[in-house]
C-alpha positions as CSV (number, residue, x, y, z in Angstrom):
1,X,-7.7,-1.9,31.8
2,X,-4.0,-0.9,31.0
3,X,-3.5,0.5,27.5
4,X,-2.7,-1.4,24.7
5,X,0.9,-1.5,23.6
6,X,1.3,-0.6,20.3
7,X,4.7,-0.6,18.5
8,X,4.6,1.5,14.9
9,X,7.0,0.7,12.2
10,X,7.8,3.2,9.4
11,X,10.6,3.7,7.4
12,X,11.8,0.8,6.0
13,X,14.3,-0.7,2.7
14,X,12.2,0.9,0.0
15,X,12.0,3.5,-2.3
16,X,8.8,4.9,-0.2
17,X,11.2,5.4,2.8
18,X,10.1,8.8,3.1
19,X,6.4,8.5,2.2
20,X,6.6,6.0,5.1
21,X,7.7,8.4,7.9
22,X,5.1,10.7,6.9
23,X,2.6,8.5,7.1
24,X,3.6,6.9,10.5
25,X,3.7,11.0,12.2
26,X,0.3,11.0,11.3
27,X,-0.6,7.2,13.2
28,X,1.6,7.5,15.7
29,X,0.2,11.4,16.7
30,X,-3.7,10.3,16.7
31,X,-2.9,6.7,18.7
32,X,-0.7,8.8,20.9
33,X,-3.9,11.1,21.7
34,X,-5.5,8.5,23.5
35,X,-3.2,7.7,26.0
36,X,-6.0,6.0,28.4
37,X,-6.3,3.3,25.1
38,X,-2.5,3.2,23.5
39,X,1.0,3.3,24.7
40,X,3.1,4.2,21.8
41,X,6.3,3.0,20.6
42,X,8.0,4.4,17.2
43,X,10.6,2.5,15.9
44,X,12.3,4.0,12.6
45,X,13.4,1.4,10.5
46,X,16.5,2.6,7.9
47,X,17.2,1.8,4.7
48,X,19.7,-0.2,5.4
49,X,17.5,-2.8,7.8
50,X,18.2,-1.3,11.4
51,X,15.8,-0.6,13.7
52,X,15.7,2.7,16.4
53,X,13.6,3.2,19.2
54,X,12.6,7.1,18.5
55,X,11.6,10.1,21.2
56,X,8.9,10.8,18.3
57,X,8.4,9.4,15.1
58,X,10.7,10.7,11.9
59,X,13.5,10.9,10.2
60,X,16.5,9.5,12.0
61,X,18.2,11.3,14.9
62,X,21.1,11.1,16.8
63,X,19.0,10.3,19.8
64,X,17.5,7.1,18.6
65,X,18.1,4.1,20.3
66,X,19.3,1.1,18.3
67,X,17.1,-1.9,19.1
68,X,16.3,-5.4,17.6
69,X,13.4,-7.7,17.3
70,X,13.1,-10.2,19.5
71,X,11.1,-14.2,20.2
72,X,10.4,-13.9,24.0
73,X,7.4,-14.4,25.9
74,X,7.9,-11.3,27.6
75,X,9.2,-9.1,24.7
76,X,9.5,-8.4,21.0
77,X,11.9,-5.9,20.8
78,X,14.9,-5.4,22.6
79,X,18.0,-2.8,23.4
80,X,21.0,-4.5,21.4
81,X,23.3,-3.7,24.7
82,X,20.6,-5.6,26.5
83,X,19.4,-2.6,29.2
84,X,15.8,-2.6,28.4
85,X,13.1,-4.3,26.4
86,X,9.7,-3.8,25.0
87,X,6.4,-6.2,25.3
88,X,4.2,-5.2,22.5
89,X,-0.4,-6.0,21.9
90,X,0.0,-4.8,18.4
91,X,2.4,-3.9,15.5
92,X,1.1,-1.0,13.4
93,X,3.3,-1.2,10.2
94,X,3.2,2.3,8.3
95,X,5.3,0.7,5.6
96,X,5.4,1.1,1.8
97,X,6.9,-0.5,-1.5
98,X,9.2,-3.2,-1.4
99,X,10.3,-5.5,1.4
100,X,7.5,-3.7,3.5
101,X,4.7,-3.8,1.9
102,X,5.5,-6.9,-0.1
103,X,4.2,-9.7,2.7
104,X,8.2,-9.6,3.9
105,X,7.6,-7.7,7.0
106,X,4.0,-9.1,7.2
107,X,6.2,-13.1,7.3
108,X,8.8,-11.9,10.2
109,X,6.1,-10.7,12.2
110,X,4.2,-14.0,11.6
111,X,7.4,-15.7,12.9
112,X,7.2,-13.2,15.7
113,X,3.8,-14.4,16.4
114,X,2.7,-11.1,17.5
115,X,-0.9,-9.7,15.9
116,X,-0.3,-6.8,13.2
117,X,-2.7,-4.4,11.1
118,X,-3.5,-5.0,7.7
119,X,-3.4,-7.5,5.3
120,X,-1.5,-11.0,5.6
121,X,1.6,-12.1,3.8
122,X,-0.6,-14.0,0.6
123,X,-2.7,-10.6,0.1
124,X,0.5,-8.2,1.1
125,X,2.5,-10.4,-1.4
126,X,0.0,-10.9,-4.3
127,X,-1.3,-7.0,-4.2
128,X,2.3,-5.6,-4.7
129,X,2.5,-7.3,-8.0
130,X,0.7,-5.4,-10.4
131,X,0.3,-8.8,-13.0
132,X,-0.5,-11.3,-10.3
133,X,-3.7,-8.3,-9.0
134,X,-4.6,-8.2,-12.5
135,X,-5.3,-12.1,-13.2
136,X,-7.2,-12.0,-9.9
137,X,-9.2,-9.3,-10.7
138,X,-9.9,-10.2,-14.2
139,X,-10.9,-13.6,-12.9
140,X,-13.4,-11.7,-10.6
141,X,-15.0,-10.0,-13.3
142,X,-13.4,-6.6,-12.8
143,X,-12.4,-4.6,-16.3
144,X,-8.3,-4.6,-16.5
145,X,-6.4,-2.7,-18.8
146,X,-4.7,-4.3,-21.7
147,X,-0.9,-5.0,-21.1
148,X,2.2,-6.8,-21.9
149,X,4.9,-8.2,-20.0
150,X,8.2,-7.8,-20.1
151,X,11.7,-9.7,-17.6
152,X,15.1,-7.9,-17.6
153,X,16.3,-11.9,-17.7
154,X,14.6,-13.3,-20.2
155,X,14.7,-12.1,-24.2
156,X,11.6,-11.0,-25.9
157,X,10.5,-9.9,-29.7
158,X,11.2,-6.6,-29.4
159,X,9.3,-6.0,-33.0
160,X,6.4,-7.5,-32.1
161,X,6.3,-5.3,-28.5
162,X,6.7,-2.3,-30.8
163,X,3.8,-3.4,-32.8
164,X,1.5,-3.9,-29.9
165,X,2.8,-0.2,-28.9
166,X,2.1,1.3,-32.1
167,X,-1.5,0.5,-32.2
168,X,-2.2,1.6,-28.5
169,X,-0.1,4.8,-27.8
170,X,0.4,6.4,-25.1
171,X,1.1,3.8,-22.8
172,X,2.8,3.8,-19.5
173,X,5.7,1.5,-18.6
174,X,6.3,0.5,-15.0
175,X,7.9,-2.0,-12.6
176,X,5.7,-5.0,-11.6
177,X,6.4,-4.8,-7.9
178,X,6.7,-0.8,-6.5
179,X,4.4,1.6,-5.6
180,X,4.0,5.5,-5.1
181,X,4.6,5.7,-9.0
182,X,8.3,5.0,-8.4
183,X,9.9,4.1,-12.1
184,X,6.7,5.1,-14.2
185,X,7.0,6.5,-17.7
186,X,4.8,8.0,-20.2
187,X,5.8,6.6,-23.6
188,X,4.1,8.3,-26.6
189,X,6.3,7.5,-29.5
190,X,7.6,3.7,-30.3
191,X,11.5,5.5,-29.7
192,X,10.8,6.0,-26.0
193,X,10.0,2.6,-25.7
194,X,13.4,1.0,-25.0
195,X,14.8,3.8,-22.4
196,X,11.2,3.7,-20.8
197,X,11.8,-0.1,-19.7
198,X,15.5,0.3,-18.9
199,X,14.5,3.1,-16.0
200,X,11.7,0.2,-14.8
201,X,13.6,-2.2,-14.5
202,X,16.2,-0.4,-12.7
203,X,13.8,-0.7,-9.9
204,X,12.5,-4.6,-10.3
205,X,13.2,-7.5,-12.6
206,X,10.4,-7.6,-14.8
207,X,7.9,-4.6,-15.9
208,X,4.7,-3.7,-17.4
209,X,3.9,-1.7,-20.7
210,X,0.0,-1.5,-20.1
211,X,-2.2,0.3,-22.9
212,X,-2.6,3.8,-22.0
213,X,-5.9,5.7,-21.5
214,X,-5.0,9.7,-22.5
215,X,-5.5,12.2,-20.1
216,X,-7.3,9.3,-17.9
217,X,-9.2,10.6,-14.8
218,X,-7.4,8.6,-11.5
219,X,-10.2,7.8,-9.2
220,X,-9.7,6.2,-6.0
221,X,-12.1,4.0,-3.4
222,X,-10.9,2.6,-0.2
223,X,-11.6,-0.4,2.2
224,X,-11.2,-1.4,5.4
225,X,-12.9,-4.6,7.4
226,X,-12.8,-8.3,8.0
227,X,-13.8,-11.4,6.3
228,X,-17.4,-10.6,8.2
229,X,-17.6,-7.2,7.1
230,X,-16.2,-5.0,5.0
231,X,-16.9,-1.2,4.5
232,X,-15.5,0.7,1.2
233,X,-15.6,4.8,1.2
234,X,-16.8,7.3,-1.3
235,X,-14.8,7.7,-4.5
236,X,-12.2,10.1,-4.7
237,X,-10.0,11.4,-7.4
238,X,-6.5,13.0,-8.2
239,X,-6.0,15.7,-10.9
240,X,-2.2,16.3,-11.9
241,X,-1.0,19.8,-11.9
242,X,2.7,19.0,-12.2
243,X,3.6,17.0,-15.3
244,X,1.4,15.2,-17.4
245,X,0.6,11.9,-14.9
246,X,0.4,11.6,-11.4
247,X,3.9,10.6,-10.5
248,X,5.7,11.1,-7.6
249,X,7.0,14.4,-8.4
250,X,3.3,15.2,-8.5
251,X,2.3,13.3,-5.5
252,X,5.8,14.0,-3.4
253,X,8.1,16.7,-4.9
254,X,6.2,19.5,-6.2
255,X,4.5,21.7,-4.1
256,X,0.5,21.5,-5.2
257,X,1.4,19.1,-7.6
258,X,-1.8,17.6,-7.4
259,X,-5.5,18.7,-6.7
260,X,-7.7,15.9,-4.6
261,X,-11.6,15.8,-5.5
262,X,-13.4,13.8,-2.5
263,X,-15.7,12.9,-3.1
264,X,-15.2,12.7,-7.1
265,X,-17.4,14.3,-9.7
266,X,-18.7,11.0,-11.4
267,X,-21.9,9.2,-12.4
268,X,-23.4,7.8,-9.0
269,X,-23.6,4.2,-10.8
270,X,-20.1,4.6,-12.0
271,X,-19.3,5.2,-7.8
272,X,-21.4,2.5,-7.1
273,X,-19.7,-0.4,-9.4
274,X,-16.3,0.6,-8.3
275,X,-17.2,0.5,-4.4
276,X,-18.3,-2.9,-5.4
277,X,-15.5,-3.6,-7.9
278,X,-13.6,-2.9,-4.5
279,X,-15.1,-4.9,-2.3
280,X,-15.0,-7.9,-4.4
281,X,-11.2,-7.5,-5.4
282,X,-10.3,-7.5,-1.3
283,X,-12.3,-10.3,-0.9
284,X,-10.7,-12.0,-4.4
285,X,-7.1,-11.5,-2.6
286,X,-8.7,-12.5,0.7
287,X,-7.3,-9.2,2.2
288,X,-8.5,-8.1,5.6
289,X,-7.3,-4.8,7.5
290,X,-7.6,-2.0,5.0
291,X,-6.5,-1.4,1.4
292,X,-7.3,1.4,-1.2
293,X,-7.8,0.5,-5.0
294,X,-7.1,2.5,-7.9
295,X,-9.1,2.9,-11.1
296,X,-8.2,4.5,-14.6
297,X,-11.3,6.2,-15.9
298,X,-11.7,7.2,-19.7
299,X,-13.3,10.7,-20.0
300,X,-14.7,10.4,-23.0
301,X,-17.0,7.0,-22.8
302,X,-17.2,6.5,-18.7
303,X,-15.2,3.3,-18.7
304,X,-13.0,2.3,-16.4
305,X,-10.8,-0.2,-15.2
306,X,-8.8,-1.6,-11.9
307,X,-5.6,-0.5,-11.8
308,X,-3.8,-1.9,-8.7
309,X,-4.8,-2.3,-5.1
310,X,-2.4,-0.7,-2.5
311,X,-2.5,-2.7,0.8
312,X,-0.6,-0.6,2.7
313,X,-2.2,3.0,1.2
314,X,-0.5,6.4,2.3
315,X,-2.2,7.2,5.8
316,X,-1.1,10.6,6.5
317,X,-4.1,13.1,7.6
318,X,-3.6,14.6,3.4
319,X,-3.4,11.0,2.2
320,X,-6.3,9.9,0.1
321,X,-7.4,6.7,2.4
322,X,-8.2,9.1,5.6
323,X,-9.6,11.2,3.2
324,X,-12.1,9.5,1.5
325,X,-13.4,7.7,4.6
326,X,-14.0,11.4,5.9
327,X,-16.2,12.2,3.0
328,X,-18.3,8.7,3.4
329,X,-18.9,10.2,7.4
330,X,-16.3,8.0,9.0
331,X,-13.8,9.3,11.3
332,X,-10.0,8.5,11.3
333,X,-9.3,8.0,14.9
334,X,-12.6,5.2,15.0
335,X,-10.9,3.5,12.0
336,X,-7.3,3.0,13.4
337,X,-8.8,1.9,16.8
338,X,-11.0,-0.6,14.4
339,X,-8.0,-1.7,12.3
340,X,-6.0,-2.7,16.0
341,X,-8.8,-4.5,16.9
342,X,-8.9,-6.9,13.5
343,X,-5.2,-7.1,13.9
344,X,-5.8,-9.1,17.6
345,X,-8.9,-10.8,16.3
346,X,-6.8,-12.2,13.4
347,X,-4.0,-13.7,15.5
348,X,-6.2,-14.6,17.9
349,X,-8.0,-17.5,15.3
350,X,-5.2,-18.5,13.8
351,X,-3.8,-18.7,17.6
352,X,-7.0,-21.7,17.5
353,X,-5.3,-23.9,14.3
354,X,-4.5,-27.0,15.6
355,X,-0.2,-27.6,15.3
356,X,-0.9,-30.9,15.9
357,X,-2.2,-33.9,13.8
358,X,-3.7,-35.7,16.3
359,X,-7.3,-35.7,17.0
């Protein structure tokens, strides 16, 4: 049996750019390890919407070859001075934050009718928006932190905001739709309040001020499956060592900015509800593929609550998703050859949908 061809997309027109490429050295070096199973194509995708056929995946290079999607039979991606083309099995996007993550790169490649990992453009779509996961989940039955929004376009009592503030500080301010802690801030008096939305909404058109939980414990659980089965992952957890919340100086910037706990220190029925929590949320946004949910735990009584789901999670070997799956006993390279194989059984049933009204 030839070996699958598998083209992996990274980089993208998003704030997580970098994260991206990071993530994709990682996929692209483990698929390309098994070169009896996967033929590997990188393409680097820039900020500005191009896309390069790379050596190896990374940052852009001179030597990158500018190519373009394509609708042929025979190819999806071609050379733009027409000299060669590429037929692809699978597209593995490595892809974060906006118009990647967002269910607009999950829509092209349903228009390119080619079979991709991970979720689908109504769960890529709905778990970027931090409000529209909330409703969802709280409709599920999962706990969700108090919050209020707010629109750049559209004028709001700014008393009454400060009032709800006062009586819940700190909270946190952030955009609706961006991820990797992009545009976050930590508001603990009522006089941050104004400068903390204008730097959110710099990076979307409408933000959140959620209630905040002090010095909350950020625990992790992932997912990966199908609509047949669906297997979550021990709970992990993120301590802050560089500033006083896990933002993305911590995560990104600053070397050891952040200490990871897998599996994390916390009541075995508190692991246990939010494995479920997880489950049910990815089945709420009928998410297949993989996906890693975030909780905010309050050390002093044990609750917690759901904070956002992250369908395309960081997938680097030092990312949490690889890494919590590795303390549950699963390895890495079984889980990417799973998540290719979901990708083709996905687009092979809805390859079965009639097109056609007649009976």
């Amino acid at each position: 049996m030839p070996p699958t061809k598998v083209i992996v997309l990274y980089g993208g027109k998003s704030t997580e750019h970098e994260v991206s490429v990071h993530s994709a050295q990682t996929v692209c070096r483990m698929l390309a390890s098994q070169p009896e199973k996967y033929q590997i194509y990188p393409i680097f995708i820039s900020k500005q919407g191009y896309w390069f056929l790379q050596e190896e995946c990374g940052p852009q290079t001179p030597k990158d070859l500018p190519v373009t999607p394509v609708i042929r039979p025979d190819a999806l991606v071609q050379a733009l001075d027409g000299s060669f083309s590429i037929g692809a099995d699978v597209v593995f996007p490595v892809v974060h934050g906006t118009n990647c993550e967002d269910g607009t790169l999950q829509g092209f490649l349903e228009t390119l009718n080619v079979p991709y990992v991970g979720c689908g453009v109504l769960t890529s779509a709905v778990g970027m928006d931090k409000e529209l996961t909330k409703l969802l989940a709280r409709e599920a039955g999962l706990p969700v932190i108090p919050y209020q929004k707010i629109s750049k376009h559209i004028a709001y009592d700014k008393t009454a905001l400060e009032n709800w503030v006062k009586d819940r500080l700190p909270v946190f301010v952030k955009p609706v739709r961006l991820g990797s802690s992009v545009g976050i801030t930590k508001v603990t008096h009522v006089e941050q309040l104004e400068l903390a939305l204008k730097q959110a909404l710099q990076f979307d058109s409408e933000a959140l001020v959620e209630q905040g939980i002090d010095h909350a414990r950020e625990i992790f659980c992932a997912v990966y499956g199908d609509e047949e089965k669906l297997y979550t992952s021990a709970c992990g957890e993120l301590r802050t060592v560089a500033g006083e919340f896990f933002d993305y100086n911590a995560k990104y910037v600053v070397a050891g900015g952040c200490e990871t706990q897998v599996p994390a220190r916390i009541p075995p029925e508190t692991e246990e509800a939010m494995r479920r929590d997880t489950h049910t949320l990815f089945r709420q946004l009928q998410g297949h593929g993989l996906a890693r949910v975030d909780f905010l735990m309050d050390p002093k009584t044990g609750e917690y609550y759901m904070s956002e789901i992250n369908t395309i999670p960081g997938m680097s070997e030092t990312s949490l998703f690889p890494q919590l799956f590795e303390a549950s006993g699963v390895n890495y390279a079984l889980i990417l050859d799973r998540l290719i194989e979901i990708a083709r059984q996905e687009h092979a049933q809805k390859g079965q949908l009639s097109l056609s009204r007649q009976l």
